[in-house]
C-alpha positions in Angstrom: 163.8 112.5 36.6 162.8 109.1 36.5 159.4 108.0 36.6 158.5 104.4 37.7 155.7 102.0 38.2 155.0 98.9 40.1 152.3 96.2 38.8 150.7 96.2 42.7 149.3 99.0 44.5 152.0 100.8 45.3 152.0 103.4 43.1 154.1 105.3 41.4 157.3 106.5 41.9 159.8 109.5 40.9 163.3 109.3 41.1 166.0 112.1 40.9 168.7 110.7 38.9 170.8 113.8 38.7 173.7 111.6 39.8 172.8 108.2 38.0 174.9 106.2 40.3 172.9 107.5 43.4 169.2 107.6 42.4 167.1 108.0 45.2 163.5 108.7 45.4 161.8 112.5 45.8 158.0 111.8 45.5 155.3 109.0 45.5 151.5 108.4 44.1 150.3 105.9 46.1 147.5 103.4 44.6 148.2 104.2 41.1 150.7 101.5 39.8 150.8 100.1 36.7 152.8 97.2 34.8 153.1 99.7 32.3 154.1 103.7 32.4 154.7 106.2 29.3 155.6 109.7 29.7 155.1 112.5 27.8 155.4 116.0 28.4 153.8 116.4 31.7 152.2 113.7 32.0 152.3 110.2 32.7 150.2 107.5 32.1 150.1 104.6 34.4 148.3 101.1 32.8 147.6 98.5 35.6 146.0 95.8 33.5 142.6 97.6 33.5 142.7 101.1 34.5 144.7 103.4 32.7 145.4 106.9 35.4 146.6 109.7 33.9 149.0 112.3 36.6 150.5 115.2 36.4 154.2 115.3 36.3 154.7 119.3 35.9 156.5 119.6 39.1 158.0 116.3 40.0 158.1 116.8 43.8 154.7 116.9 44.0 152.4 114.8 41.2 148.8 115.2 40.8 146.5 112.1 39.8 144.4 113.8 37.0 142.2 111.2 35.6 141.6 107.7 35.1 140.0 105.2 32.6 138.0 101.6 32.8 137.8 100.4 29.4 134.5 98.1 28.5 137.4 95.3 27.7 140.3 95.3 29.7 143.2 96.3 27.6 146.4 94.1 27.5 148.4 97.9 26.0 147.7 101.2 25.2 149.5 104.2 23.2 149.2 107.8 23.8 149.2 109.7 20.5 148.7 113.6 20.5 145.4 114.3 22.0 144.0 110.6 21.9 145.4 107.7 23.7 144.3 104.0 22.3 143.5 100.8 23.8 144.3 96.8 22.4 143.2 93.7 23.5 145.6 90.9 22.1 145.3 91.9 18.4 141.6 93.5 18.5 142.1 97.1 17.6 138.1 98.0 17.6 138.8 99.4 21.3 137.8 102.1 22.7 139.4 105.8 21.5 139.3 108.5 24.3 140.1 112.3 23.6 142.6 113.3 26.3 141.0 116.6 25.7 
């Protein structure tokens, strides 16, 4: 599967590429797009310029939002890292930390 993300509203969307030449799409989370989209494991994580949403990937035909996160400063990135996932703003790294716990 292949998990994408638009920088509007639109949400995000899942793709089955099982034949690469013919992707087409299988599911949809609408509202929860993001410029930016990592995936790991079962999850994804969606970053929208603000907001960072967290969603459930374990079955791709139907995934879950799970969470979401406002940080005090708007992050410009953010990296997931084992249990913790970390926000920037343009070179300050004193961001906020969130357990993913």
């Amino acid at each position: 599967y292949a998990y994408m993300a638009s920088s509007g509203p639109d949400g995000m969307q899942v793709l089955d590429i099982t034949d690469p030449a013919h992707p087409h799409e299988i599911a949809h989370v609408s509202g929860y797009g993001g410029g930016q989209i990592v995936v790991i494991g079962n999850r994804a994580y969606l970053h929208n310029g603000g907001i960072v949403y967290v969603v459930d990937i374990s079955d791709p035909l139907h995934p879950q939002p799970l969470n979401s996160w406002l940080p005090e400063n708007a992050p410009n990135t953010f990296a997931v890292v084992g249990n913790y996932i970390y926000f920037m703003v343009r070179g300050d790294t004193s961001n906020p930390i969130y357990s993913l716990d």
